[in-house]
N, C-alpha and C positions, 0 to 999 in steps of 0.2 A: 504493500500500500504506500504509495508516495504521500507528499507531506499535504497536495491539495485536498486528496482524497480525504485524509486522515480530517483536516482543520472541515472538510465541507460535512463530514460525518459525528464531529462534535457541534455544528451551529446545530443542526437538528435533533441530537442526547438535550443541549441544554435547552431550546426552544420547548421540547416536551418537560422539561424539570420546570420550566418558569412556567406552562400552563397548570401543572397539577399544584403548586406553588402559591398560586397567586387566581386563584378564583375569582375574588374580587373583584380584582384587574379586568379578567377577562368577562365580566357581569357589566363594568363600566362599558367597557368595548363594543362590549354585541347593544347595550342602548345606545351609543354617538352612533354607531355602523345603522342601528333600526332608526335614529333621526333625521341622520343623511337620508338613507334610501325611503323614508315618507318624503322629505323635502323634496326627493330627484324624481317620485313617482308622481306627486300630485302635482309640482310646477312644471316634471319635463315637458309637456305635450306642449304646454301654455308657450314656452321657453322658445320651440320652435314652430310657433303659429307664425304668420304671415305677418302681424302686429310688432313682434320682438326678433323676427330672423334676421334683423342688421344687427342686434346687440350680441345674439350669436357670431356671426361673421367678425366683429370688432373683437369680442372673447377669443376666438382663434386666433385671431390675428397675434392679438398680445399671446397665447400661447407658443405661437408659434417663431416669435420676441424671444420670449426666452428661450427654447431650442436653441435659434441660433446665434444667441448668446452664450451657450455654454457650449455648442460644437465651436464658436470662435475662440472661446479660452481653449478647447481642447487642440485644436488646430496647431496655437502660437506654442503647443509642448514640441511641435515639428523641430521649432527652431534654437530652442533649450534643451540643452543634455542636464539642466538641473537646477531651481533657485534653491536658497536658503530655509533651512526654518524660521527662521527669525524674518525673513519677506512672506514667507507662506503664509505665518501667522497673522503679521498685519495687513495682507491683503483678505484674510479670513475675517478679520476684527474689523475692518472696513464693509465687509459683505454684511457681519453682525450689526452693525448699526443700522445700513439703509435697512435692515428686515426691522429693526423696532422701531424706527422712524416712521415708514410704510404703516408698520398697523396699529401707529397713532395714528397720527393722519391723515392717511388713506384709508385706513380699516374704521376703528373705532370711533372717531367724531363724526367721520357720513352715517355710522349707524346710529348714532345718540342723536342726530339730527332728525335722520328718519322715522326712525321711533317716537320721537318728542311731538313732529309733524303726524302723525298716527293715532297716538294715544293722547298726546294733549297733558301729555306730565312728566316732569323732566322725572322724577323717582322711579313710574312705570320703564320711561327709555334707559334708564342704567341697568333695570333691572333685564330688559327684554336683551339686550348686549351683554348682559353679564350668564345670562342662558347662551347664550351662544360661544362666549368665551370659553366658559367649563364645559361644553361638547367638543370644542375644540380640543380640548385640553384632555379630558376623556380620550378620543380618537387618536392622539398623539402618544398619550401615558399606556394606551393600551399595545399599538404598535411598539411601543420601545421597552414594554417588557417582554413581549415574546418576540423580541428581535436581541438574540445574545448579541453580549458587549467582548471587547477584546480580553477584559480579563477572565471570559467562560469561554473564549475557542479554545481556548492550550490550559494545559496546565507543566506540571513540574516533572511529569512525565510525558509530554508532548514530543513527536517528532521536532528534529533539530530544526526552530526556522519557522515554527508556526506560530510562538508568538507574533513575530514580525507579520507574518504573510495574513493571520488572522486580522490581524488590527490594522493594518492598508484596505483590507477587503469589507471590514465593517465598517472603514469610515466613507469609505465608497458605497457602503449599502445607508449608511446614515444623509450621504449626499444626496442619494435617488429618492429616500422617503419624506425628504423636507422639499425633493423639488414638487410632491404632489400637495402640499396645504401653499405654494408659493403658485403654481398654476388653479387650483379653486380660488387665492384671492382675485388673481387676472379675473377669470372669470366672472367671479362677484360684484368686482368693479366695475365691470360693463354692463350688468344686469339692467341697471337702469338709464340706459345711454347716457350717462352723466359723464363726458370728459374729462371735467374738473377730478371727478376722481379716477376713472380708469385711466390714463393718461399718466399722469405719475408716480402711480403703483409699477404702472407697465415697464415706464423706462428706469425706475427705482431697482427693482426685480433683473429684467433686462443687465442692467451695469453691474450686477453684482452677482451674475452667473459666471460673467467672465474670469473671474480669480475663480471660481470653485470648479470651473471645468479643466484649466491648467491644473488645479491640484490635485485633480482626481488622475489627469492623466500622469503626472510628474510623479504623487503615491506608486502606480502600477507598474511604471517606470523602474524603480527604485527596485523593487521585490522582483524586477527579473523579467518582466511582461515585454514581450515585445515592443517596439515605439507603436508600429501600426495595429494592434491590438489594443494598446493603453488607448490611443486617440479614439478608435470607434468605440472601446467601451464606455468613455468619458461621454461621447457624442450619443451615445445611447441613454446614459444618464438623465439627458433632457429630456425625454420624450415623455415622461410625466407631468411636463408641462402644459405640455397642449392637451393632455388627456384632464387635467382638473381642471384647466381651464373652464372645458367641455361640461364635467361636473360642479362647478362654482356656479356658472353661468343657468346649467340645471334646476339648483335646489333658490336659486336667487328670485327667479323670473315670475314665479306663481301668485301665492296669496303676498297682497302687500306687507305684510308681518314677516314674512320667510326673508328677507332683504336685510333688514338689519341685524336678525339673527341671526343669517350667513354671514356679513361681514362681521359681528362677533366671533362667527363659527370659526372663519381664514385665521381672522388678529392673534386667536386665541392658540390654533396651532403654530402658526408662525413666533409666536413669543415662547412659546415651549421648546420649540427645535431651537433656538434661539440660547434661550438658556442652559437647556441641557446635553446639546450636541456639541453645537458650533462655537460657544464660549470654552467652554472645557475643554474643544479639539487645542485651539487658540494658546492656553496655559500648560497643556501639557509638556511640552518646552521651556518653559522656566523664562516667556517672554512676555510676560503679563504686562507688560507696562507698552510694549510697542503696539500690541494688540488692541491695549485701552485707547490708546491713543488714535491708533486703528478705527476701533468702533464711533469714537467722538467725531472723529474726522467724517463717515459713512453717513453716521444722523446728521451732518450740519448739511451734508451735500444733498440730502433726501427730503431735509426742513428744505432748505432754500427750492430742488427741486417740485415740492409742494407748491409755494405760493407762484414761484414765477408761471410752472403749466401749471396751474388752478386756480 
């Protein structure tokens, strides 16, 4: 048994120990998963009637934004045999900012607007966003516990090299599941043709695929993967863009209340991957201060990108 076989044969031992584990967890899960799939069953039809099929077409579009935004960062690995951790990180901490920047003000004050405009009470709108946040949140917490971490692929009797090999391949698996709550906000954002906000979620998102596709291919890179293998794996990465998009755009377009509780829904994933992925990937290196600086840098360019397109 070689060392992939071995590390691809523990993600699936420890994914069964984290479900019998964490019940829970997995009760949380299958409710965000059954809220999604009411939102996507009762708005989908509405979403692509004749009335909303441009806010679909703009939702793709911005999906299809970020694809190749992240086959572009994967491409420029062509021309690098390698950066830095210490760059990897603060172009990571730069990604981490536009994502909390984004589902402030792109996500969460269009839905406290919406809301507020709806029910006619700003307490009702915090609370109808704040429903949507913890689904978010739910949906994310659930996925990333039956998704093993680097310290469950290997252990101290692991083949020689799967540490490493595990923990490139789950940060590459942490890359593809944060790009699906990043194409649902596209989506969500377009729900209601409002530019002011799909607009600069889109190119917020967009700009900050680009480091995370060079990292995914530079990671693959590293662990032995061929160049033209790293790159289309990286460039496949993105393709849960334009698929949430697809479903954002879905669960948004229905009853007018599904709207603000989907952009809770996006904000709330998006802050999650945010905190628990992408920050931690960032420190793991002992470069917590470029990385901060990183991320401040990411929310001033995503603030600023807010008002000017909005």
């Amino acid at each position: 048994m070689n060392t992939t076989e071995a590390v691809s044969g523990s993600f699936f031992d420890a994914w069964r120990a984290q479900v019998r584990m964490h019940r829970h967890v997995a009760l949380g899960l299958l409710v965000a998963v059954l809220a999604v799939a009411w939102l996507l069953l009762s708005s989908g039809l509405e979403a692509f009637s004749d009335k909303n099929r441009i806010y679909v077409g703009y939702a793709a579009l911005g999906g299809v934004a970020g694809f190749g935004a992240t086959a572009l960062g994967a491409l420029l690995a062509a021309g690098l045999r390698s950066i830095s951790d210490r760059v990897q990180d603060s172009m990571l901490g730069f990604a981490a900012g536009m994502m909390l920047a984004a589902s402030s003000f792109s996500l969460i004050l269009p839905g406290l607007d919406s809301a507020r405009t709806l029910l006619g009470s700003g307490p009702a709108a915090a609370l109808t966003v704040a429903i949507g946040l913890g689904l978010g949140v739910l949906l994310m917490l659930g996925l990333d516990y039956f998704t093993p971490h680097a310290h469950e692929s290997s252990g101290p009797h692991g083949p020689p090299g799967s540490d490493r090999v595990g923990g490139v391949w789950l940060f590459v698996l942490a890359i593809i599941l944060h790009n699906l709550p990043e194409g649902m906000a596209i989506g969500v954002s377009f729900a209601n043709g409002d530019m002011t906000v799909g607009l600069p979620l889109t190119t917020a998102i967009a700009l900050q695929d680009i480091p995370e596709g060079l990292a995914v291919a530079l990671a693959l890179r590293a662990i032995g993967v061929s160049p033209l293998r790293s790159i289309l794996i990286a460039i496949g990465s993105g393709l849960m863009e334009p698929v949430g998009a697809l479903v954002g755009v879905g669960i948004a377009s229905g009853f007018p209340i599904a709207y603000p509780v989907s952009l809770g829904l996006a904000a709330g994933a998006m802050i999650f991957v945010v905190s628990h992925e992408v920050i931690p990937e960032t420190h793991r290196n002992g470069h917590q201060t470029v990385a901060t600086v990183g991320l401040m840098a990411g929310f001033a360019v995503m603030m600023f990108l807010d008002t000017a397109l909005g």
